[in-house]
Wavefront OBJ file of the C-alpha trace (Angstrom):
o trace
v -37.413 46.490 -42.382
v -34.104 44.568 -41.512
v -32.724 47.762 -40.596
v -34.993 48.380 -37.558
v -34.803 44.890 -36.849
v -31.390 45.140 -36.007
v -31.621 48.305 -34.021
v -32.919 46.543 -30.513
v -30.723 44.138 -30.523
v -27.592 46.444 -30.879
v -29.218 48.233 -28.335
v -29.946 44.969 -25.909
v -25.954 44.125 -26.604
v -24.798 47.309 -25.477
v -27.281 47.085 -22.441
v -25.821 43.462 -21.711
v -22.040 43.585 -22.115
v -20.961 45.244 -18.750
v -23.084 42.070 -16.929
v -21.673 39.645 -19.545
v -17.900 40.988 -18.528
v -18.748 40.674 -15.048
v -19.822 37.588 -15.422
v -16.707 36.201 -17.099
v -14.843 37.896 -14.894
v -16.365 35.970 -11.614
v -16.208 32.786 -13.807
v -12.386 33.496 -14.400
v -12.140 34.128 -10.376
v -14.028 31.142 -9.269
v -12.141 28.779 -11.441
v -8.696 30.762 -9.510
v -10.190 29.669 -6.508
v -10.855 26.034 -7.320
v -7.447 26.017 -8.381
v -5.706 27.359 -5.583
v -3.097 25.147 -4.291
v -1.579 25.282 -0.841
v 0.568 22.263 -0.864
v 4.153 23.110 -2.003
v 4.666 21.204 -5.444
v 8.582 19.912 -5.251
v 11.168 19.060 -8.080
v 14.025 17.360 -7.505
v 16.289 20.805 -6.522
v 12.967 22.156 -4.856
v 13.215 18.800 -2.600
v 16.738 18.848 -1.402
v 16.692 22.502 -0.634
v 13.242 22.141 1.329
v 14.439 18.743 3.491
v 17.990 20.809 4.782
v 15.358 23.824 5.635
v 12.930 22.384 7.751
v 10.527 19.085 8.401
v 8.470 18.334 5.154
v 5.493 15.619 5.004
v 5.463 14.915 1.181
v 2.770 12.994 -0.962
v 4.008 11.275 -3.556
v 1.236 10.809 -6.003
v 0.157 10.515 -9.536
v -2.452 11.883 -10.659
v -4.515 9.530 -12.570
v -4.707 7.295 -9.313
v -7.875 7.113 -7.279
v -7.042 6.869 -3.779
v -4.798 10.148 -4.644
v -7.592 12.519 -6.288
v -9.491 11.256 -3.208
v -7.159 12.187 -0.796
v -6.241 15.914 -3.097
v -8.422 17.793 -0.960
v -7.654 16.325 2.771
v -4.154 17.326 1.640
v -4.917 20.910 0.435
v -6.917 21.547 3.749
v -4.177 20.311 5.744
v -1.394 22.469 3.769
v -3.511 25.681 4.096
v -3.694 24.707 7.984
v 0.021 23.757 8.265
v 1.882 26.319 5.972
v 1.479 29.317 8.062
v 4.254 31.784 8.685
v 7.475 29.882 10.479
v 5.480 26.172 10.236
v 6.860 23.634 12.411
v 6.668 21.241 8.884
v 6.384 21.888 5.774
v 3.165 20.223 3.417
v 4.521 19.392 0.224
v 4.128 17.046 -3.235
v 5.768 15.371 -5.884
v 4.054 14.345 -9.187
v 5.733 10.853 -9.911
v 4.521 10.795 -13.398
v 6.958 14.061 -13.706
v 9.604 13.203 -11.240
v 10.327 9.287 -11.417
v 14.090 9.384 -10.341
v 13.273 11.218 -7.207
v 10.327 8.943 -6.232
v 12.174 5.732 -6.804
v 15.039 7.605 -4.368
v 12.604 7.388 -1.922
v 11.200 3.605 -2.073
v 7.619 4.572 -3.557
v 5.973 1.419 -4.581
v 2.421 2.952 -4.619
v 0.244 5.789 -4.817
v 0.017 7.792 -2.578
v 2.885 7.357 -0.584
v 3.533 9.921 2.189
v 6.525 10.298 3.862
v 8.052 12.543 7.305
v 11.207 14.189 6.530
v 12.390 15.322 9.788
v 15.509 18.173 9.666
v 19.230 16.795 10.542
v 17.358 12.855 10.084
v 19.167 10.792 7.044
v 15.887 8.353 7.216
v 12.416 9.348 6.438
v 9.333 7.997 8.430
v 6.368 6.438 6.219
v 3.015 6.883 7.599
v 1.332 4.372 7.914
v -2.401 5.181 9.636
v -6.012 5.890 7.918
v -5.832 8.793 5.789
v -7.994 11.417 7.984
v -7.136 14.925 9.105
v -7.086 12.876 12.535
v -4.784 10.466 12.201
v -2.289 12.062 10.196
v -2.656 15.360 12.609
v -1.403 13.053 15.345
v 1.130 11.407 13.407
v 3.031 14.448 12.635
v 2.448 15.499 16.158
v 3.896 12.400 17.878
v 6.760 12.481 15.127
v 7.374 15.882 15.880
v 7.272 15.556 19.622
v 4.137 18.216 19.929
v 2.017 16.804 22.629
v -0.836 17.722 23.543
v -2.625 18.316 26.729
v -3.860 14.880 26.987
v -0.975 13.393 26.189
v 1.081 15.335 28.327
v -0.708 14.310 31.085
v -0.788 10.469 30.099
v 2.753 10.842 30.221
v 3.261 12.371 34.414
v 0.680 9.944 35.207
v 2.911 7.133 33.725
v 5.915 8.446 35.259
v 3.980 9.077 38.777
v 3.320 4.935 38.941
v -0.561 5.258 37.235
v -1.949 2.064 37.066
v -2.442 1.446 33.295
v -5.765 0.664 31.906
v -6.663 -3.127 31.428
v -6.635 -3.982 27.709
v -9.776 -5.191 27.054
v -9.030 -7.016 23.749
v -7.100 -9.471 26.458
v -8.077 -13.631 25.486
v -9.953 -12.646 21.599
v -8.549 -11.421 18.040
v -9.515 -7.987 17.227
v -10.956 -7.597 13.792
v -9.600 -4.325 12.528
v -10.480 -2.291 9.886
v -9.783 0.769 8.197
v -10.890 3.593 10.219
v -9.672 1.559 13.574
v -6.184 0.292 12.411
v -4.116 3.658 13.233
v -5.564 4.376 16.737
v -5.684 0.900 17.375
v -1.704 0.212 16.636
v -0.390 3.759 17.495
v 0.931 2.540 20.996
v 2.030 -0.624 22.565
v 2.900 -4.257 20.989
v 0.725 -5.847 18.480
v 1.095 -8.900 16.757
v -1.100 -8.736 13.276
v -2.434 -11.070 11.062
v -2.696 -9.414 7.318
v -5.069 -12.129 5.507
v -7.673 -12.261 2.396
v -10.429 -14.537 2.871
v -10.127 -17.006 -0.192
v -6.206 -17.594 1.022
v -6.139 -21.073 2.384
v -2.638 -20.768 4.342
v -4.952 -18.216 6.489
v -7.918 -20.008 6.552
v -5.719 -22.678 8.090
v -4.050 -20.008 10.725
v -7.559 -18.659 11.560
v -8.136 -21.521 14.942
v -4.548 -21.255 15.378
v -4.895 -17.362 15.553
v -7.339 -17.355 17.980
v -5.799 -20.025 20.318
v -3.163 -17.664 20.295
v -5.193 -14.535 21.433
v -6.670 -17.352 24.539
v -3.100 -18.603 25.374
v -1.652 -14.915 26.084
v -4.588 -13.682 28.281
v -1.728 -13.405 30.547
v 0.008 -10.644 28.590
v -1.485 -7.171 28.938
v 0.705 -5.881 27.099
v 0.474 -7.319 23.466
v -3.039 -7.932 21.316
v -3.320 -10.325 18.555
v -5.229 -8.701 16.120
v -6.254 -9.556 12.000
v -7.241 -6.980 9.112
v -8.800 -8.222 5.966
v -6.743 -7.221 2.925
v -9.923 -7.311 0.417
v -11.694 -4.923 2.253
v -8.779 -2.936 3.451
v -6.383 -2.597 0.825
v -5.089 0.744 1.613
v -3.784 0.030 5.364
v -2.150 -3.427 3.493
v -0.427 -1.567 0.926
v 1.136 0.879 3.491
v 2.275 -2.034 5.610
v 3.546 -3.152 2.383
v 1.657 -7.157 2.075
v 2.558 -8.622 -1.085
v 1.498 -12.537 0.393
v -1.073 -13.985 2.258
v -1.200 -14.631 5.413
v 1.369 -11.848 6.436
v 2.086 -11.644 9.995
v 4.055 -8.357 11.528
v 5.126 -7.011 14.997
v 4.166 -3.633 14.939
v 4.986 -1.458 18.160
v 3.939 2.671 18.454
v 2.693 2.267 15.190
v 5.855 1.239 13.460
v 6.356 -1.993 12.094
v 9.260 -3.858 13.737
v 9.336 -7.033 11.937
v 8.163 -9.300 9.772
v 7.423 -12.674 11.096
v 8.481 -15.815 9.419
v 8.914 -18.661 11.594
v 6.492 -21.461 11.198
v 2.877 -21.225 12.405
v 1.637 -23.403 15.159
v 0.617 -23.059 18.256
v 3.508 -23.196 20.524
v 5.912 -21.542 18.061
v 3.739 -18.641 17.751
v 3.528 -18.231 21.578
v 6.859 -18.501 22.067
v 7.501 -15.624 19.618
v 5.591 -13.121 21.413
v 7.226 -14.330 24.578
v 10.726 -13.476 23.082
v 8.879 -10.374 21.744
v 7.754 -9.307 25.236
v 10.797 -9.801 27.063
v 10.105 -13.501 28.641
v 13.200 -15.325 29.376
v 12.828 -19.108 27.296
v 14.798 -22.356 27.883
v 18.030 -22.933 25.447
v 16.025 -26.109 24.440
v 13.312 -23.891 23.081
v 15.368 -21.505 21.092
v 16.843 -24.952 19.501
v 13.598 -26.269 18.503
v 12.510 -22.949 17.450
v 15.541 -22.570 15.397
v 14.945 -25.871 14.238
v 11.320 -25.436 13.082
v 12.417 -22.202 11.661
v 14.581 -23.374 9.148
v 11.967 -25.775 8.435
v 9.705 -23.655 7.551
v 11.959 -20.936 5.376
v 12.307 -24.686 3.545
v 8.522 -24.998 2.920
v 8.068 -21.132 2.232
v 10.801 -21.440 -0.525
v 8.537 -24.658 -1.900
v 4.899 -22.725 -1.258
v 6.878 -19.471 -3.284
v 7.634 -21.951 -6.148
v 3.971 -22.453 -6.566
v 2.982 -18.553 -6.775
v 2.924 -16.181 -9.932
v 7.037 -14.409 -10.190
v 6.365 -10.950 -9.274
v 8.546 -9.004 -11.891
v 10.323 -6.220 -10.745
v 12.487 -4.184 -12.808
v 13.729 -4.328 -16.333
v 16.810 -6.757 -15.611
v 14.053 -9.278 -13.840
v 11.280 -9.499 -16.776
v 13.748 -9.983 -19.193
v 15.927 -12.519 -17.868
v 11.931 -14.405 -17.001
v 10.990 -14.027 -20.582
v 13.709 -14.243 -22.515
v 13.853 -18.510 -22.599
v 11.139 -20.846 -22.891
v 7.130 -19.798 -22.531
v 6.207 -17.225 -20.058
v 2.629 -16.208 -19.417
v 2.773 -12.312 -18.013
v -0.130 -10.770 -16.431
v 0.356 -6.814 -16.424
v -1.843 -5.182 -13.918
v -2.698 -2.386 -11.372
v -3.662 -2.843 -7.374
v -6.582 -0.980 -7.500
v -7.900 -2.457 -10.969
v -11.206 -4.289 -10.044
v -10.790 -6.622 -12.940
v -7.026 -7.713 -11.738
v -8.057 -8.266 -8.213
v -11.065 -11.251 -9.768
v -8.424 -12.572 -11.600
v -5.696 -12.726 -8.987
v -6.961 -16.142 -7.392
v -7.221 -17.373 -10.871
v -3.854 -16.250 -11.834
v -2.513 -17.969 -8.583
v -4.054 -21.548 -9.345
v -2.843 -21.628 -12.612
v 0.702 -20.389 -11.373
v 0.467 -23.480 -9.010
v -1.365 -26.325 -11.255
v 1.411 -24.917 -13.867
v 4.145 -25.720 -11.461
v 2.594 -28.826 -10.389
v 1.954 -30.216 -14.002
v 6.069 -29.346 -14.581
v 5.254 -28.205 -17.792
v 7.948 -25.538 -17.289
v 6.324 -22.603 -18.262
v 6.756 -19.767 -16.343
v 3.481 -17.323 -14.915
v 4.353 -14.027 -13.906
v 2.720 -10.470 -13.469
v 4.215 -6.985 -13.186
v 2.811 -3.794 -11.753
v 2.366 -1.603 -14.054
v 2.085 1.590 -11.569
v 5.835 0.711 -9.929
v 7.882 3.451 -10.861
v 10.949 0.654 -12.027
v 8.103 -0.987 -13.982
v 6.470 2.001 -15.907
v 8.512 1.718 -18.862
v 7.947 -1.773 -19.305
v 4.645 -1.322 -19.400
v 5.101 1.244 -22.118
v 7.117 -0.744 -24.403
v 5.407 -3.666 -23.893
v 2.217 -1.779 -25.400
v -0.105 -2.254 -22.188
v -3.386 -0.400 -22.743
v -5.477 -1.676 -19.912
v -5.928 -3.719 -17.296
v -5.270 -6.645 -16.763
v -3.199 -7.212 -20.022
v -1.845 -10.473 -20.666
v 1.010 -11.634 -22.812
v 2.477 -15.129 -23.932
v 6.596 -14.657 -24.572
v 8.371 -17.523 -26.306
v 11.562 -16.935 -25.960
v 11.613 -13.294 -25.760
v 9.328 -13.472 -28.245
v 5.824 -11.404 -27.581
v 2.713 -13.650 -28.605
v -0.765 -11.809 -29.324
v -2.202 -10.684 -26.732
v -4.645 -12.726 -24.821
v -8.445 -11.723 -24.924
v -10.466 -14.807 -24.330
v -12.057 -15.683 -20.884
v -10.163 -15.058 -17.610
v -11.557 -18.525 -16.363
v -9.002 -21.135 -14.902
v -9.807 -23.780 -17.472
v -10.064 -21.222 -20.528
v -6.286 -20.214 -19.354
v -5.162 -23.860 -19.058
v -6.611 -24.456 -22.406
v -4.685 -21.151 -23.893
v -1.162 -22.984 -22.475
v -2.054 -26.399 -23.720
v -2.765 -25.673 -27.276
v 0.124 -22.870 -27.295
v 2.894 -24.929 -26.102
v 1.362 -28.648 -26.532
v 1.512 -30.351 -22.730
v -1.334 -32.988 -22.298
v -0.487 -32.766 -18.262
v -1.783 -29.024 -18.167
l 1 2 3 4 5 6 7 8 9 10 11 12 13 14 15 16 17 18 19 20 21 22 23 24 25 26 27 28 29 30 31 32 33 34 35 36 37 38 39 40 41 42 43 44 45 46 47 48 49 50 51 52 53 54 55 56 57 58 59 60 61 62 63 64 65 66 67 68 69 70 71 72 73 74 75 76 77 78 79 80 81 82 83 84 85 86 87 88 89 90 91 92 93 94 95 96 97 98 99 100 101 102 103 104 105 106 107 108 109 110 111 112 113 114 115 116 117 118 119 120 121 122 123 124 125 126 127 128 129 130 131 132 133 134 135 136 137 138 139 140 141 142 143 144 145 146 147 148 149 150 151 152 153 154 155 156 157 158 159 160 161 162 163 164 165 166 167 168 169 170 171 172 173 174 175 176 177 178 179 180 181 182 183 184 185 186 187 188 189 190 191 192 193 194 195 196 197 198 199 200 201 202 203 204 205 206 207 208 209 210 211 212 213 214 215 216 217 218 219 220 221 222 223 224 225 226 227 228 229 230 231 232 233 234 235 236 237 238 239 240 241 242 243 244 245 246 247 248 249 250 251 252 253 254 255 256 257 258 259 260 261 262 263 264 265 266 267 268 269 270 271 272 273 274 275 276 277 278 279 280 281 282 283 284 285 286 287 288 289 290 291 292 293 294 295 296 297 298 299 300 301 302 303 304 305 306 307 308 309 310 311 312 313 314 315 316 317 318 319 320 321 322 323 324 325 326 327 328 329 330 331 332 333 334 335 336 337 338 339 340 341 342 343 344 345 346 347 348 349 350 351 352 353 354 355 356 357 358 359 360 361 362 363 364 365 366 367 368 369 370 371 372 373 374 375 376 377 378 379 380 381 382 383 384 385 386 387 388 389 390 391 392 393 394 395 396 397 398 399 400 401 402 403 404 405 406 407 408 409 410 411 412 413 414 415 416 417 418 419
């Protein structure tokens, strides 16, 4: 009985196993072609030798971030367009969980960071645009000096005495965002605000802002323009914002400077006017001077009442290693960090305020100088946050994240009645 039993299915197995081989065999295939990679993964010796070949546009990424496994297959579509046979640049990456040194070389702060390495150039180019096949088509385009048709044309019209189109942002503040920023910057002079809406320095600017944007109706040539760094992180982090407001000159696309001189009305005007090429009286480069240093005073007093941002092994030691520090290890694109970060700041300034002397700090966890920090300091998640005593680490933290919960944490810890 068990004999015959076992007859059709030796028979149904022998039947099945050329479909079942097939079968594994297209699995084994399909999984090659999800795993096909087009952009050229770089070491260090890789690098050099590709950069004194030819123009390479690297990503520098890691790969447990978000905004890179987002932007993975943009990338891979782009290299399999770009890396043809003689390619006018190069689409490359480097993994800066595997290559640290190298991506520190190059200034990466965050992930992704891509940069332009022209051939026979000693400095890089950052892009800086919305992270569409668009935008960063035309960026390596107008880097590369490849223009198109269009362009082309733009450019004997220009030189033939074209009248230029009238900007019609003229007298208003344009409200950019994410998918408008690039286009919106890539030519001529802009003047932008960088703000987040619970800052109060910027809701302070905000009429000032756009008085400014009705006081230069007169100037064609320039546009006053905001971007909201809560909703827009990405363009912020390119432009590299660490404070709020952040104001920058940014002409072709490339910022030019940041500005820092104080913020009313008639100082701000007369900035773009130097900007722009007007000529101003010697009495209002004195004043301006004047109310300059006045304000680099105040900004030194506003910094004293923000959280340190550690940077660096030498930096968190030296903040840690006498008296109380209160360190909040985090991550930009951790939703949890971002609630806390107006908490963090209040308590950084009531601290201050209350001169209790105890220092509050944070460190970025995904900073390639930082990463090792992070490690020894036994960071887990994010936020994480750690009382030091001198030098000494306390438990860590894990009650409420609210602003009198915290205060109450540094009060019994360290005894001050005036926190």
């Amino acid at each position: 009985m068990f004999a015959r039993s076992l007859v059709p299915i030796t028979v149904c197995a022998f039947f099945l196993s050329p479909y079942l081989s097939v079968t594994v065999r297209a699995e084994e295939e399909a999984v090659k072609n999800v795993e096909k990679q087009y952009a050229v993964e770089l070491d260090p010796e890789k690098f050099n030798q590709a950069i004194q070949a030819g123009n390479v546009f690297v990503k520098f990424f890691a790969p447990w971030c978000g905004h890179c496994k987002r932007l993975h297959p943009l990338w891979e579509q782009l290299a399999e367009i770009m890396n043809v046979e003689d390619p006018k640049v190069i689409i490359a990456k480097v993994d800066c969980t595997k290559h640290q040194s190298l991506c520190a070389e190059h200034e990466v702060t965050g992930y992704p960071t891509l940069r332009l390495f022209k051939l026979g150039e000693a400095e890089s180019v950052k892009f800086k645009g919305t992270r569409d096949l668009p935008a960063i088509t035309d960026f390596i385009n107008h880097e590369l000096s490849t223009l198109s048709e269009a362009e082309q044309k733009l450019q004997e019209n220009a030189g033939a005495g074209t009248v230029p189109v009238a900007n019609q942002h003229l007298g208003k503040v344009v409200d950019l965002s994410e998918d408008t920023f690039a286009k919106h910057v890539s030519s001529g002079n802009h003047f932008v605000k960088f703000f987040a809406p619970w800052c109060s320095h910027c809701q302070r600017l905000a009429p000032t802002w756009d008085e400014l944007a009705k006081e230069l109706k007169q100037f064609s040539g320039v546009t006053i323009s905001k971007i909201d760094c809560t909703q827009y992180r990405s363009v912020c982090q390119d432009f590299e914002v660490k404070g709020y407001p952040t104001l920058l000159w940014i002409e072709d696309g490339k910022k030019i400077e940041k500005y820092s001189g104080a913020r009313d009305l008639p100082t701000l005007k007369t900035y773009v006017e130097k900007m722009v090429g007007v000529p101003t009286e010697k009495k209002e480069s004195s004043d301006t001077a004047a109310q300059e240093a006045a304000k680099e005073k105040a900004d030194e007093e506003a910094e004293k009442l923000k959280p340190q941002q550690l940077s660096g092994e030498a930096e968190f030691t030296q903040a840690v290693a006498e008296g109380t520090a209160f360190v909040k290890f985090y991550a930009p694109w951790c939703g949890h960090c971002q609630k806390l970060q107006p908490t963090w700041e209040q308590l950084a300034t009531e601290t201050h305020n209350a001169q209790s002397g105890v220092v509050i700090a944070k460190v970025d966890c995904t900073a390639p100088e930082n990463k090792q920090i992070c490690i020894d300091e036994q960071v887990e998640g994010y936020p994480t946050l750690f009382l030091y005593k001198n030098g000494q680490r306390q438990d860590e933290y894990e009650g409420s994240r609210t602003l009198p919960e915290l205060k109450a944490y540094l009060k019994k810890t360290i005894g001050h009645d005036e926190l």
